[in-house]
Every structure is written in C-alpha cells, then in structure tokens.
SERO-4910 file (N, C-alpha, C, O; in steps of 0.05 Angstrom, whole numbers):
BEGIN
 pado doro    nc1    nc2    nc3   cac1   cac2   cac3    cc1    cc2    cc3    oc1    oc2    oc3
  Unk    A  -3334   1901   1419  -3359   1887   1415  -3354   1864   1394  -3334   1868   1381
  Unk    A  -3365   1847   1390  -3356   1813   1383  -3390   1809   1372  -3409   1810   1387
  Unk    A  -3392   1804   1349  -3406   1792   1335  -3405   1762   1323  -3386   1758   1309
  Unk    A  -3424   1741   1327  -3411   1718   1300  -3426   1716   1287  -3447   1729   1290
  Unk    A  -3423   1700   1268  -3437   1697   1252  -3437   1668   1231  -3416   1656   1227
  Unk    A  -3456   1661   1223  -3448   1640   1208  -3456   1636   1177  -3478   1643   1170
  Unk    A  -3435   1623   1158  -3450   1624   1126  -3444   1593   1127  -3429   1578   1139
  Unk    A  -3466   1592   1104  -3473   1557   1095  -3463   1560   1077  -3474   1579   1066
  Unk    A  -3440   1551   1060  -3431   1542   1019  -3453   1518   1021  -3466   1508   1040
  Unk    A  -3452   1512    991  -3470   1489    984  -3460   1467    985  -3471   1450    972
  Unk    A  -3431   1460   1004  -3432   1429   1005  -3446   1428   1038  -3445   1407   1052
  Unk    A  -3457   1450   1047  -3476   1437   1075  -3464   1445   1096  -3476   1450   1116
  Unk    A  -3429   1446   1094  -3409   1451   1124  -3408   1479   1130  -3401   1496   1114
  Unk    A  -3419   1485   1161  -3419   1516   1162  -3398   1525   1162  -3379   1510   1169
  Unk    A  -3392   1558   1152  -3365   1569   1161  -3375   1588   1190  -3389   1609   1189
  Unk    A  -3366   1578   1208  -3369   1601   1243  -3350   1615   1248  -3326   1608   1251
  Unk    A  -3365   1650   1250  -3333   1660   1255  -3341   1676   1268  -3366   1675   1269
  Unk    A  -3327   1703   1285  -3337   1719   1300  -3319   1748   1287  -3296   1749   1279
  Unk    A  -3342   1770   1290  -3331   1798   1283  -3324   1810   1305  -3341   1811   1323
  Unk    A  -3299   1821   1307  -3293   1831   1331  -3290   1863   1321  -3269   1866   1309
  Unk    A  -3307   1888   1324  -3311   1914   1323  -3282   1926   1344  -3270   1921   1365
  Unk    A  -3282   1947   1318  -3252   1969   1328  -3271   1979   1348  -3296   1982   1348
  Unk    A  -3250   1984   1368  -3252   2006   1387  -3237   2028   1394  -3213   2027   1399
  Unk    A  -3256   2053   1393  -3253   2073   1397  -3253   2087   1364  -3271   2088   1348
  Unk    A  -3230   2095   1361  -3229   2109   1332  -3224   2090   1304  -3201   2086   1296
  Unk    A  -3247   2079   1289  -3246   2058   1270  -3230   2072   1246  -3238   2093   1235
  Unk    A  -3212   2062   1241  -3197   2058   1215  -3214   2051   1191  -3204   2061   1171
  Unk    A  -3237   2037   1184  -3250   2034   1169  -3236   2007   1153  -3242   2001   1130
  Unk    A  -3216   1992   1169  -3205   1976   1160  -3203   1949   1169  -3195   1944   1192
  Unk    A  -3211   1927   1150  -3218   1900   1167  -3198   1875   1158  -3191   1866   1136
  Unk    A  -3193   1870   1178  -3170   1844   1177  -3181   1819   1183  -3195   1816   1203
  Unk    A  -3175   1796   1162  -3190   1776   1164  -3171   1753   1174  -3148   1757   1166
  Unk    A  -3174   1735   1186  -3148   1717   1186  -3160   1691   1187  -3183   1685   1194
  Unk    A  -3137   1673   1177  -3142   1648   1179  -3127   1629   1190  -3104   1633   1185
  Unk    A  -3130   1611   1201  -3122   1595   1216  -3111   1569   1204  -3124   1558   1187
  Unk    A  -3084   1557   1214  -3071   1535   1208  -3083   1503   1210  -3104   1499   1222
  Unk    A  -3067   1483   1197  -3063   1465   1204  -3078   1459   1227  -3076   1478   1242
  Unk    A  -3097   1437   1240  -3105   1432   1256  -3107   1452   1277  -3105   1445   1301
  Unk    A  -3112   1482   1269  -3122   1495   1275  -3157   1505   1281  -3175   1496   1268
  Unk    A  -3160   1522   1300  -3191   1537   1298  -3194   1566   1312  -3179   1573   1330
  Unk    A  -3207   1578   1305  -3215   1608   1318  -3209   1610   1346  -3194   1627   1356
  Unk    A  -3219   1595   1354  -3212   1598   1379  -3190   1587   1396  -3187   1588   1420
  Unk    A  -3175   1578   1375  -3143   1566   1388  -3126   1587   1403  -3114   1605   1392
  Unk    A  -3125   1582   1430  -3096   1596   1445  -3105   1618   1456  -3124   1623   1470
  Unk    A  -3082   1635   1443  -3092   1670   1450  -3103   1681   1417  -3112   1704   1415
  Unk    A  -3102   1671   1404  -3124   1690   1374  -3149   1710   1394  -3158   1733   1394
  Unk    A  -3151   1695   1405  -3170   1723   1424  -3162   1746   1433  -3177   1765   1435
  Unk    A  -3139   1747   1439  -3125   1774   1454  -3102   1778   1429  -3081   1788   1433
  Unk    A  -3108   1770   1407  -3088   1779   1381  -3116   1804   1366  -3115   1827   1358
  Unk    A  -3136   1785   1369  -3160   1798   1364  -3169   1832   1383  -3177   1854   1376
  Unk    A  -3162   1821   1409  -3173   1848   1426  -3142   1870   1420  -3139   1893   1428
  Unk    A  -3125   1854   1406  -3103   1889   1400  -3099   1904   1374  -3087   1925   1369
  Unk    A  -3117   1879   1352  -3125   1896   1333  -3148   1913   1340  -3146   1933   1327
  Unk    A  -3171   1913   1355  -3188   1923   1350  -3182   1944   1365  -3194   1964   1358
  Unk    A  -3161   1948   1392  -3149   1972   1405  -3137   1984   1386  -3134   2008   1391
  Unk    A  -3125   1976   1360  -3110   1996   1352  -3130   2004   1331  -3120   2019   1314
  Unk    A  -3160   1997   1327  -3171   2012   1312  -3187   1994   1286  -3200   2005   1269
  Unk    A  -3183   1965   1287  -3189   1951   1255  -3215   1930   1271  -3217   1919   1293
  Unk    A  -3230   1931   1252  -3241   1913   1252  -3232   1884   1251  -3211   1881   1238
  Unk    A  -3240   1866   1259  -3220   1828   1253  -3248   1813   1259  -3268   1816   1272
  Unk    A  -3235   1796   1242  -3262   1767   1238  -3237   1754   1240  -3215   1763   1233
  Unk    A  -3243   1724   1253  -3227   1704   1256  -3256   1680   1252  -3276   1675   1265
  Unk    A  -3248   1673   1232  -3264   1641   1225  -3249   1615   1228  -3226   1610   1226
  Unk    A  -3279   1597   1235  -3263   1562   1222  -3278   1557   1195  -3301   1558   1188
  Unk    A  -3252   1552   1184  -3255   1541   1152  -3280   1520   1166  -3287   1512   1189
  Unk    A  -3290   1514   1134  -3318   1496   1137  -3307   1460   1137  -3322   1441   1134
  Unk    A  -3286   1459   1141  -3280   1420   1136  -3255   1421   1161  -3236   1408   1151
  Unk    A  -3248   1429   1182  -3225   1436   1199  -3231   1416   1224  -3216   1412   1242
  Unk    A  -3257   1403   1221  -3265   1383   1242  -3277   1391   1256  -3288   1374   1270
  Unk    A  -3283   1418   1263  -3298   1430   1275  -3332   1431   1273  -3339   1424   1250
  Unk    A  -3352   1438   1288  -3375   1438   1291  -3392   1468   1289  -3379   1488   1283
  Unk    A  -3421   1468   1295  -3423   1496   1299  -3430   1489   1330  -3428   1506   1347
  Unk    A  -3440   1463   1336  -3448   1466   1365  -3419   1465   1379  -3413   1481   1396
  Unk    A  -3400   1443   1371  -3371   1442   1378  -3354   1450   1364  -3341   1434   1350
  Unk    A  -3349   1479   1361  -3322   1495   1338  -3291   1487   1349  -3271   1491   1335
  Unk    A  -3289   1476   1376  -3264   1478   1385  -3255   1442   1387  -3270   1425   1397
  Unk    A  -3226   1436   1373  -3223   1408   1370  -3240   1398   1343  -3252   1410   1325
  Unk    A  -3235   1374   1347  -3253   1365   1322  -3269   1335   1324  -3259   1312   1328
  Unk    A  -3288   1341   1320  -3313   1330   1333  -3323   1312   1308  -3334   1291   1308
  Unk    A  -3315   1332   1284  -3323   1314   1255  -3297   1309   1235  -3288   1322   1217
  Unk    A  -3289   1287   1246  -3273   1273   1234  -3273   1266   1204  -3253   1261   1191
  Unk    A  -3297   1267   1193  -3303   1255   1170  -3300   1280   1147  -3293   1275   1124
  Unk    A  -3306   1313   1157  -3306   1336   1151  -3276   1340   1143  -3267   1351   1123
  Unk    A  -3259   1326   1169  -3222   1340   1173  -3216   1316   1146  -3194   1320   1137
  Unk    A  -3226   1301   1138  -3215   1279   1123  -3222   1289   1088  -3211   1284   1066
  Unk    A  -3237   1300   1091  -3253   1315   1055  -3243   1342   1059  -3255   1356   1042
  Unk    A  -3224   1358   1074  -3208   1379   1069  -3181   1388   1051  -3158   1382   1052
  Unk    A  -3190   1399   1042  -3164   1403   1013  -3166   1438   1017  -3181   1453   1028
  Unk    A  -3138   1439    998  -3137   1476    994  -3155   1492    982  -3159   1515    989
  Unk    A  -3167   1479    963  -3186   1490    946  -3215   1499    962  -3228   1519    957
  Unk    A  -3222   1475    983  -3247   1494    999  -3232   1505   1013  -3248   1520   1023
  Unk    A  -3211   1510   1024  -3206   1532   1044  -3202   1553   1024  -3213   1573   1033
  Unk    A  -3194   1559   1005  -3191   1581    989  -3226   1591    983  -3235   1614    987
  Unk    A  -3238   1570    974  -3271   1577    973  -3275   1592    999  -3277   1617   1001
  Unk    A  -3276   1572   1022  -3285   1585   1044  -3281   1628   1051  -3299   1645   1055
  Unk    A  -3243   1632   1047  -3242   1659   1046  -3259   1673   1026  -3268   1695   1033
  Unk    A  -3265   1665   1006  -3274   1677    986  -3307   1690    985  -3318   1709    975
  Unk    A  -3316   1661   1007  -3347   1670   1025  -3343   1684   1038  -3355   1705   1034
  Unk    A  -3325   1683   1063  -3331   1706   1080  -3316   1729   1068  -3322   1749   1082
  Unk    A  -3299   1735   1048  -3292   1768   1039  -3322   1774   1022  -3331   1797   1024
  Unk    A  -3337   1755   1008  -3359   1765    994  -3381   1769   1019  -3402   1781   1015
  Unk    A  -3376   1762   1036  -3413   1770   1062  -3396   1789   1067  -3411   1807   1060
  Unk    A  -3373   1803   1076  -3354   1825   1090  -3352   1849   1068  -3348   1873   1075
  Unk    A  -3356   1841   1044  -3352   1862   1028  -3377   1869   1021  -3374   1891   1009
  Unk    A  -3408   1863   1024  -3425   1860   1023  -3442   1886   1027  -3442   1894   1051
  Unk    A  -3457   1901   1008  -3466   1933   1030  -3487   1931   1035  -3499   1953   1035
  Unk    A  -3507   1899   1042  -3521   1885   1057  -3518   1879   1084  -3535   1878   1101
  Unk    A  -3485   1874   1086  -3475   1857   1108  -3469   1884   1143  -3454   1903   1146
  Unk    A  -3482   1876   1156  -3487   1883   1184  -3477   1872   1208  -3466   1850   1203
  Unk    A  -3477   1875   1223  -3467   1915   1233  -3440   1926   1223  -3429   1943   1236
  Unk    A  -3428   1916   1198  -3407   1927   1188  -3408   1939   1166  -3411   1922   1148
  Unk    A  -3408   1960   1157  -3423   1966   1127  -3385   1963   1114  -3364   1965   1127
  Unk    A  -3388   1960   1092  -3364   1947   1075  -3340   1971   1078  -3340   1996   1077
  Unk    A  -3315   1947   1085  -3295   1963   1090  -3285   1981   1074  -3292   1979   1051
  Unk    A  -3268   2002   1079  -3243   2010   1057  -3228   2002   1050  -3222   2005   1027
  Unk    A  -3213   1984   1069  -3194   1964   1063  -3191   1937   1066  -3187   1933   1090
  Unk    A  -3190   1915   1052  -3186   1897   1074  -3157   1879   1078  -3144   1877   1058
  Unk    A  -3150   1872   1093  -3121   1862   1096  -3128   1829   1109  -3146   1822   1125
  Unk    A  -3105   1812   1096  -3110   1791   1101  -3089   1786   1123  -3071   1803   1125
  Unk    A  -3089   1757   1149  -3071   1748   1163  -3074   1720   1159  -3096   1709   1157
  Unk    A  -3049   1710   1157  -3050   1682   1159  -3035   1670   1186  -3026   1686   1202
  Unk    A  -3030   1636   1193  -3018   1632   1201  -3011   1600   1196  -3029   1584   1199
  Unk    A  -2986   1591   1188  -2979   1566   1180  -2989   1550   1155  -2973   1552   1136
  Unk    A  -3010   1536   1149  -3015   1534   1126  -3041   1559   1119  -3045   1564   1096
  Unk    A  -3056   1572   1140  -3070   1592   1137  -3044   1617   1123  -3048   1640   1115
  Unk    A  -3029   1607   1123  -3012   1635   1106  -3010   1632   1085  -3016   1650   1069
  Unk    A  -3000   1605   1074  -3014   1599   1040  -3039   1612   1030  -3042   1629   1012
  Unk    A  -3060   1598   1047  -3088   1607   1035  -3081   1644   1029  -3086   1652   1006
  Unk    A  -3072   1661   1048  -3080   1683   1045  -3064   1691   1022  -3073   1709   1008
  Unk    A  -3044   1683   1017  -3008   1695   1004  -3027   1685    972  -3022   1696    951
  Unk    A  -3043   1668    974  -3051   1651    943  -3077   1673    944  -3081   1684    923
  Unk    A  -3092   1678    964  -3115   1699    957  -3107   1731    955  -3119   1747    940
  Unk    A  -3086   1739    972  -3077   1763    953  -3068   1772    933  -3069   1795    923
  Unk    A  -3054   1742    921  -3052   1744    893  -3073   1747    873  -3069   1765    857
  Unk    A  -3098   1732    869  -3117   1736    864  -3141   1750    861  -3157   1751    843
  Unk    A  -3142   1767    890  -3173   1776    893  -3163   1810    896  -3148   1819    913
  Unk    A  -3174   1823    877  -3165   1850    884  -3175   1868    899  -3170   1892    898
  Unk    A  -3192   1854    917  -3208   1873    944  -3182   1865    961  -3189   1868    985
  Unk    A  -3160   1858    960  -3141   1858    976  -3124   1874    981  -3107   1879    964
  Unk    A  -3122   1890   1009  -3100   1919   1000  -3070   1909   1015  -3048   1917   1008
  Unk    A  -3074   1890   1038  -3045   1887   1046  -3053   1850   1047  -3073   1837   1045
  Unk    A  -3027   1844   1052  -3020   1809   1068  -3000   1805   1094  -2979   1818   1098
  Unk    A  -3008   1788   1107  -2980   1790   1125  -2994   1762   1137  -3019   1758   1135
  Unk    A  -2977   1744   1150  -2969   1719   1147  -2950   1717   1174  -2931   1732   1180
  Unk    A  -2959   1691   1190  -2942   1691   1217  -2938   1649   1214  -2955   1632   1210
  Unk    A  -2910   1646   1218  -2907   1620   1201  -2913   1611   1191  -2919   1589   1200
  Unk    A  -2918   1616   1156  -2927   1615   1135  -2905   1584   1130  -2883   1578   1139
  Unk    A  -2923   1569   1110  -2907   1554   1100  -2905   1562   1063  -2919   1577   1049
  Unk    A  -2892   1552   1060  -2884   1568   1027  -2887   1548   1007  -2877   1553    985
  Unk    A  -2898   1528   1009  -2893   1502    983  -2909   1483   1003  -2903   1473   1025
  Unk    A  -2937   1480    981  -2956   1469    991  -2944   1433    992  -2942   1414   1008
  Unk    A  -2941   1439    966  -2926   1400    944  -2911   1392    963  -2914   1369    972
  Unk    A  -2893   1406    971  -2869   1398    989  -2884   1373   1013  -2872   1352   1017
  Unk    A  -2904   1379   1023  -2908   1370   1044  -2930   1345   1038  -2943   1330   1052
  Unk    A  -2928   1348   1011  -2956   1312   1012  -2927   1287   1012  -2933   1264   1015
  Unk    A  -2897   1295   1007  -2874   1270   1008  -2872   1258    982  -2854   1242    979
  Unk    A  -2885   1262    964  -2886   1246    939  -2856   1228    931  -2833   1236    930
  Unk    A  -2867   1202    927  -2843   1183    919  -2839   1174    946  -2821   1157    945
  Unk    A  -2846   1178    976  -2832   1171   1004  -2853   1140   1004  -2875   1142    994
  Unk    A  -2844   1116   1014  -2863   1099   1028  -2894   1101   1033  -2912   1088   1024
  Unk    A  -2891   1134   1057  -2922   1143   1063  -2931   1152   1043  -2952   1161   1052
  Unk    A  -2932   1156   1025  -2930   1179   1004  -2950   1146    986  -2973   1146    977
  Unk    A  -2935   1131    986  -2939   1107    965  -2965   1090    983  -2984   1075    977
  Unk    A  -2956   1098   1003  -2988   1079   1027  -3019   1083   1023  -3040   1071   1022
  Unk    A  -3003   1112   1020  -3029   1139   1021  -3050   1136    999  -3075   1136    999
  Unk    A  -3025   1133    976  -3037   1132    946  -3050   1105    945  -3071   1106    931
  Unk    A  -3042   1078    956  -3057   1055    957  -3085   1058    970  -3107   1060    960
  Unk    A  -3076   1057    996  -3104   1055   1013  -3127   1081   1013  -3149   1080   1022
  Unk    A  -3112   1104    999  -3133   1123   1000  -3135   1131   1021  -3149   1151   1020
  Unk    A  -3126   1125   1048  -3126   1149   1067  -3097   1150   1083  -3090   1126   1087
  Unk    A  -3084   1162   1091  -3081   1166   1119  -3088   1182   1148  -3107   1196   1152
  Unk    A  -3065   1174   1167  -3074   1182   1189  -3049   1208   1199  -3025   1207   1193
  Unk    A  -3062   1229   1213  -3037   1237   1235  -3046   1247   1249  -3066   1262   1248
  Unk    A  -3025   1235   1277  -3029   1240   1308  -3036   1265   1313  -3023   1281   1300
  Unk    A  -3055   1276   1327  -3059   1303   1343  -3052   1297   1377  -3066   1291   1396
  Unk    A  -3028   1301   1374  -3007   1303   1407  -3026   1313   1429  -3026   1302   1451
  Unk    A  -3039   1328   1424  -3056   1344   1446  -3075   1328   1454  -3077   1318   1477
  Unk    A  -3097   1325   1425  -3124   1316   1434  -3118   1281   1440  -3132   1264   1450
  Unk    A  -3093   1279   1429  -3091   1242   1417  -3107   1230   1394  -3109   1206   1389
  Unk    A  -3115   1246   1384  -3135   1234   1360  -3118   1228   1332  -3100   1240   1319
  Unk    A  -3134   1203   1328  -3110   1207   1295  -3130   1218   1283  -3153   1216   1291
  Unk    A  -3122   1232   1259  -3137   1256   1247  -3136   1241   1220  -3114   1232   1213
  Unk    A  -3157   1236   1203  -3149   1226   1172  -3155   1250   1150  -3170   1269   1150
  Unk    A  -3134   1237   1130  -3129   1254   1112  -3140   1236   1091  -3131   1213   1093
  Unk    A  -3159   1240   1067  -3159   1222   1042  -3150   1232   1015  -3151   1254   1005
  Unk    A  -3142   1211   1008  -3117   1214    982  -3130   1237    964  -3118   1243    944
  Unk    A  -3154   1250    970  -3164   1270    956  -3156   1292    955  -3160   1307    936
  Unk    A  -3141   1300    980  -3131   1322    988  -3104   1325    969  -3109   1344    954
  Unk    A  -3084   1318    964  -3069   1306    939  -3079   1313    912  -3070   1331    897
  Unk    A  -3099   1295    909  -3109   1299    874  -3118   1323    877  -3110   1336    858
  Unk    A  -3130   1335    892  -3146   1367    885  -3120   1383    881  -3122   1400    862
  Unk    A  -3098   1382    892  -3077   1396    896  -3064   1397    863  -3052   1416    854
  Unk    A  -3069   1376    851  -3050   1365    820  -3071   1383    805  -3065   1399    787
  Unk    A  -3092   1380    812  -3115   1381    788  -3117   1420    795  -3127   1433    776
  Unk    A  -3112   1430    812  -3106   1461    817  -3083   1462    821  -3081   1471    844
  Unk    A  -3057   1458    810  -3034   1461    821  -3029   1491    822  -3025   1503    844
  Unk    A  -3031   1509    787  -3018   1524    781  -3033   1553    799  -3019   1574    801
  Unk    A  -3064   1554    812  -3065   1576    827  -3068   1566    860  -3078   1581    877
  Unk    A  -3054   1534    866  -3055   1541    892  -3016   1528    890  -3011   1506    900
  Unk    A  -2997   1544    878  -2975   1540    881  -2969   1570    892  -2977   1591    882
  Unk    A  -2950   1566    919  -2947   1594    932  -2929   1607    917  -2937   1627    904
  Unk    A  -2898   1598    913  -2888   1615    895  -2893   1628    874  -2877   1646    871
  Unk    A  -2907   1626    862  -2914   1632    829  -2940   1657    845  -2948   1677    835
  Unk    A  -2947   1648    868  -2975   1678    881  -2957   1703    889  -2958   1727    881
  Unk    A  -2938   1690    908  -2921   1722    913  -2910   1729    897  -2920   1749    889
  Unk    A  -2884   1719    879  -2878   1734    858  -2897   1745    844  -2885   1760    829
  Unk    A  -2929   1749    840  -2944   1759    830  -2954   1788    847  -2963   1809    839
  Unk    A  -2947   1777    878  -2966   1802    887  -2971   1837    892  -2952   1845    906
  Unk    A  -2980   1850    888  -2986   1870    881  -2989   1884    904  -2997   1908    905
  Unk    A  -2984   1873    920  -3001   1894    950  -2972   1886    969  -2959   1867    962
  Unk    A  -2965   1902    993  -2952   1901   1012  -2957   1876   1024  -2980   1867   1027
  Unk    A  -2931   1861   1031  -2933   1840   1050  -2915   1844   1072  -2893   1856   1072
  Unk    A  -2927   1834   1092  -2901   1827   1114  -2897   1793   1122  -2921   1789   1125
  Unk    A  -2888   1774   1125  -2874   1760   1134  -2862   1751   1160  -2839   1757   1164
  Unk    A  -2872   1740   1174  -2865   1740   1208  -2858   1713   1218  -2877   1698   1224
  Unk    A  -2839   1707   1220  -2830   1680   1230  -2809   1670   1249  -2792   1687   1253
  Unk    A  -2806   1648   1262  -2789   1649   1297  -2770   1638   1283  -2771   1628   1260
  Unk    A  -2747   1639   1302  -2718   1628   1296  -2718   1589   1297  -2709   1572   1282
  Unk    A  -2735   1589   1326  -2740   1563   1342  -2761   1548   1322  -2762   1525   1329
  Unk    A  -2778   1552   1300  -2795   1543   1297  -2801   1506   1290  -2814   1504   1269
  Unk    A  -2797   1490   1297  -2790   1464   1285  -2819   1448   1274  -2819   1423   1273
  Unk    A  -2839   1463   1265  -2861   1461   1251  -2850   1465   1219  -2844   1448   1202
  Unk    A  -2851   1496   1218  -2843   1514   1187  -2811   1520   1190  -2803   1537   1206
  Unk    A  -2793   1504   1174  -2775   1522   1184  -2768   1551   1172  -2782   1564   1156
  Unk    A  -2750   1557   1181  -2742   1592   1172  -2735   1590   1147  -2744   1607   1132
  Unk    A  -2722   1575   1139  -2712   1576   1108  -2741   1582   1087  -2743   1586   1063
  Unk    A  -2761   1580   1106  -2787   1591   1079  -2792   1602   1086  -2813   1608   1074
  Unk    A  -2788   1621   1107  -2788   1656   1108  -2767   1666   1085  -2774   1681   1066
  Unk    A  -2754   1661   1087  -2733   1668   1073  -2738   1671   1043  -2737   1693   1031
  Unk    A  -2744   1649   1032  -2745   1638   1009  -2774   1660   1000  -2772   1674    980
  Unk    A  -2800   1661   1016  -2818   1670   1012  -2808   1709   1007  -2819   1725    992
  Unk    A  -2793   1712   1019  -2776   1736   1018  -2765   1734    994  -2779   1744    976
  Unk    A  -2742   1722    988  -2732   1727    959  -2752   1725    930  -2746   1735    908
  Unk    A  -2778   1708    937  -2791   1711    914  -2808   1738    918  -2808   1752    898
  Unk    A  -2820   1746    938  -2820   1778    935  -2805   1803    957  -2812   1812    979
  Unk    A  -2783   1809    937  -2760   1828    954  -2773   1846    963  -2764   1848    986
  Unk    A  -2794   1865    959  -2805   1892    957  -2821   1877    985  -2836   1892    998
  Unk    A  -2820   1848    996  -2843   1843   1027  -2818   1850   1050  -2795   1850   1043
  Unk    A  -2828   1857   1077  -2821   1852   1102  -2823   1830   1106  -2841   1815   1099
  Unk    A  -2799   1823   1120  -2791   1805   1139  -2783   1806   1162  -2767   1823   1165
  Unk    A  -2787   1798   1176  -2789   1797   1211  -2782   1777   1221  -2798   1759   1223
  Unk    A  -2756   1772   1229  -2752   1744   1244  -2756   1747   1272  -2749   1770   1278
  Unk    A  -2764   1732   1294  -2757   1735   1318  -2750   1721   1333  -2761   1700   1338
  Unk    A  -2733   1728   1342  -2713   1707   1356  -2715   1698   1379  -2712   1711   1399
  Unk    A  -2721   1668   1376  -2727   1644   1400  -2758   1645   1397  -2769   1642   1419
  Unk    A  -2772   1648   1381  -2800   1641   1372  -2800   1617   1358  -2785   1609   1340
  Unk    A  -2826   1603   1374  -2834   1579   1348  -2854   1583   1338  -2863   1606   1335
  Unk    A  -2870   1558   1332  -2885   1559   1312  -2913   1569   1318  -2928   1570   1298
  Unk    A  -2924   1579   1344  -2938   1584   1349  -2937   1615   1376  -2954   1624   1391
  Unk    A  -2905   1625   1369  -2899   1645   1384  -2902   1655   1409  -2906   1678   1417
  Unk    A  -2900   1622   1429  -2903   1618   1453  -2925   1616   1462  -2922   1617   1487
  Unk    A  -2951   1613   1456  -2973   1603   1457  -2979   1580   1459  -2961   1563   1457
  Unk    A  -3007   1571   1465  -3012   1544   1471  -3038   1534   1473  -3051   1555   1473
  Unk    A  -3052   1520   1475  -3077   1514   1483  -3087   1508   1501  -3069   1491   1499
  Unk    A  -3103   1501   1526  -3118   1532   1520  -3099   1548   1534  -3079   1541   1546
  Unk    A  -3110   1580   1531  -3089   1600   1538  -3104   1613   1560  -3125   1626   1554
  Unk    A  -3098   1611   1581  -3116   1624   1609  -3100   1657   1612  -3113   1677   1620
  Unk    A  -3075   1657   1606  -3065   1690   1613  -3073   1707   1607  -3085   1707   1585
  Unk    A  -3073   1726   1620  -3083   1754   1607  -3072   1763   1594  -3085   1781   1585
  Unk    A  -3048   1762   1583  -3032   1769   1561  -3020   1756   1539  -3012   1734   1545
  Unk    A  -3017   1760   1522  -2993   1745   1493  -2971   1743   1511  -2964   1755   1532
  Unk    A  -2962   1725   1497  -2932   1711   1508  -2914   1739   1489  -2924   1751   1470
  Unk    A  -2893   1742   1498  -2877   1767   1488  -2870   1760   1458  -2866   1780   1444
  Unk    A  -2867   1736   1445  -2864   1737   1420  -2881   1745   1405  -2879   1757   1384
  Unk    A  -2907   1735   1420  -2929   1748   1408  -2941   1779   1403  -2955   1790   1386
  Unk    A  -2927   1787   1427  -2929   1813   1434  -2910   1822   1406  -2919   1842   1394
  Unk    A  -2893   1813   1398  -2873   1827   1377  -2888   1836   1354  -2893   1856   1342
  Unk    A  -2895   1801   1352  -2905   1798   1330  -2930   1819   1316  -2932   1825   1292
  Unk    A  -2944   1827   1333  -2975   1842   1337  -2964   1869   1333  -2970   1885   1315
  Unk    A  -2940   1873   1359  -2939   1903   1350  -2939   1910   1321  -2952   1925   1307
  Unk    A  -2914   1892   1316  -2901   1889   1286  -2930   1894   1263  -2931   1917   1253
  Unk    A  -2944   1883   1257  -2959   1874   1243  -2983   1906   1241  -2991   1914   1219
  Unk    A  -2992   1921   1270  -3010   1928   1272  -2990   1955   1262  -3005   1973   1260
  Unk    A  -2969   1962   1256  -2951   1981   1246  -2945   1977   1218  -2937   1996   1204
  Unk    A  -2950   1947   1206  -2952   1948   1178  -2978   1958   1169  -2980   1978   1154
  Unk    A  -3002   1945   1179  -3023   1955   1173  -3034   1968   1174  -3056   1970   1163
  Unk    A  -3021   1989   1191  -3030   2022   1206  -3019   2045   1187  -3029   2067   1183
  Unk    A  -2989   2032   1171  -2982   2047   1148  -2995   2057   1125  -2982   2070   1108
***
C-alpha cells in the first residue's frame, strides 16, 4: 500500500514523496532514500527497488527534495527551472531533516514512528545521507549506491568554467535526455564555503557511528570507483560492494516499463535488504 504525502518548509517549495507500507510481516523499520543529481522519485525503476523493500518487510518513502525542478502538479523532469537553479546542499540536507521529523513524528499517519530508521542514498543523494548519518542520531544504519565522496571536488575551482561561473553568476548543464540546459547559480558554491565543515563527506564518515554499506559498479563513468574506495578507507569497519559491469545507475533507465530490475540492480537490493535485515 503506497501513501504520499506532501510537507511545505518556509521557503514555499513542496517536498512530494510517497510511503510505500511493508508487506506482510513489518519489521518496524523505515528506509528513507534520496535521490541524485538531476534526479526524482519517480526516476526509472525506484519503484520496484521500493516494491522489494517493502516484500522484505520495511517500510520506504522515496521523496523529491524541494528545489530538484520538480512540481507537485509535475514531480517528474523539471518544469521549474528557476527552483533547479536556487538548489544547494544545505536545503537538501534541510529537506531530509523535514521528512525524518514528519516520519519520526507520533502524530504522523498511517505510520506510527519507527524503531529504526535507515537511510539510502544514491549519487549525490549519497552525500546527503553519509553527511546526515553523521549527524542525526535517529539514524541506525546508511548505505549508499554511487555515492560520490567529495562534494568541492566537483564545483572545478581555479578551471576556466569554474572562473565563468564566478563572473556571470550562473551556469548551465545539458540534460541529454530531456535536452534542457539546467542552471546552476554561483550560490550553490558560496553555500557550500560558508557550510563547508558539516557538508564535507570525509570528515562525516570518518565520524560515523552506525553501520554502512557502500555499493558501487565497476563501469560507472558518472562516480568513479576510486570514491567507493576512498569512502571505504575513511571508514574501514563499512561494507563495500563492488559490482561488476554496473554503472551509474545499475542498468536502469528512464522511463523503466519492465517488470523487473535490471540484474545489477537485482544485486544491489538483494545486497542492501541483507545489510538492513541484520
């Protein structure tokens, strides 16, 4: 059974997300996940990643962060350009922080508050979670499916674009799929300097306190493997999972008409629903 639901923060952008209820014998345990990079809830197969946690027993919410371009009348693609352009780490970190406080809530319905809750990320959604399990101690596990590991790494600093960016105050990048150039403003940057030290990933896992696992493809030419790795050595005591001839999206795609996960995905899930089942 599939619930959504929606919360307003006070800059006005909704967060839309849907509860997807365990079936059969509930674990009492809810997995929240978040979504990447020009990502949304409803990207691909997250739906049938959703229908095998809740077979094995967990509750899962899958949301769109509130600035991802998305809508509440149009959640899929991005419809508000101006939303994807005022997105930084810091409201996506806000954003989890609303929906674990409505989830943890012993107001909040038809779920009365979990026992546990465990976070999933994927791509830059693996930051957000790897930086919120460091932090929030309603957190009992993390686990992460091409996680990138070093937020800084990727604004280029000192590159040409890097120096454009900082002039004109915005740039652009291509979305291959939709064809849209997508803008980014130089704000996304300064929020990052002005919060460096709790949205820097290394400095979160070496901190973390709770079980992680780590899940990433051999093929991936988005994240590469070397920050599986790396995210591994800063905490030895996590799982790691490589799988081999996976990319960055573990054979998936948009939209996803099959009735099944692509088999990397299949790995990946089993994998994960066996960390969290521990």
């Amino acid at each position: 059974m599939t619930h959504s639901f929606q919360l307003l923060p006070d800059h006005g952008r909704a967060i839309i997300g849907d509860l997807h209820l365990a079936q059969g014998d509930r674990r009492d345990d809810l997995i929240v996940f978040c979504h990447g990079y020009k990502g949304f809830k409803d990207w691909g197969a997250w739906h049938l990643m959703a229908k095998a946690f809740t077979e094995a027993g967990f509750d899962f919410v899958r949301f769109n962060f509130s600035h991802n371009g998305g809508t509440v009348e149009q959640p899929i693609d991005f419809p508000d350009l101006e939303a994807f352009s005022e997105n930084n780490y810091s409201l996506e970190m806000s954003d989890l922080q609303m929906v674990l406080d409505h989830f943890s809530s012993a107001e909040q319905t038809p779920l009365a508050p979990p026992k546990n809750i465990y976070l999933l990320g994927h791509s830059r959604g693996g930051g957000i979670v790897m930086l919120t399990a460091a932090q929030d101690k309603r957190i009992n596990k993390v686990a992460t499916l091409a996680a990138v590991s070093d937020y800084q790494a990727r604004f280029l600093e000192g590159t040409p674009h890097f120096e454009t960016w900082k002039a004109t105050g915005i740039t652009h990048i291509e979305n291959s799929r939709t064809g849209q150039l997508l803008p980014h403003k130089f704000q996304f940057y300064l929020d990052f300097i002005a919060n460096e030290e709790r949205l820097t990933i290394s400095k979160a896992v070496k901190e973390l306190k709770v079980p992680q696992l780590i899940v990433h493809g051999t093929q991936d030419p988005t994240v590469a493997l070397k920050e599986a790795r790396a995210l591994h050595h800063w905490n030895p005591d996590s799982g790691l999972l490589i799988i081999d001839g996976a990319d960055h999206v573990f054979g998936m795609q948009h939209p996803w008409n099959k009735p099944e996960l692509p088999a990397a995905m299949q790995e990946a899930v089993s994998a994960l629903i066996a960390f969290y089942s521990a």
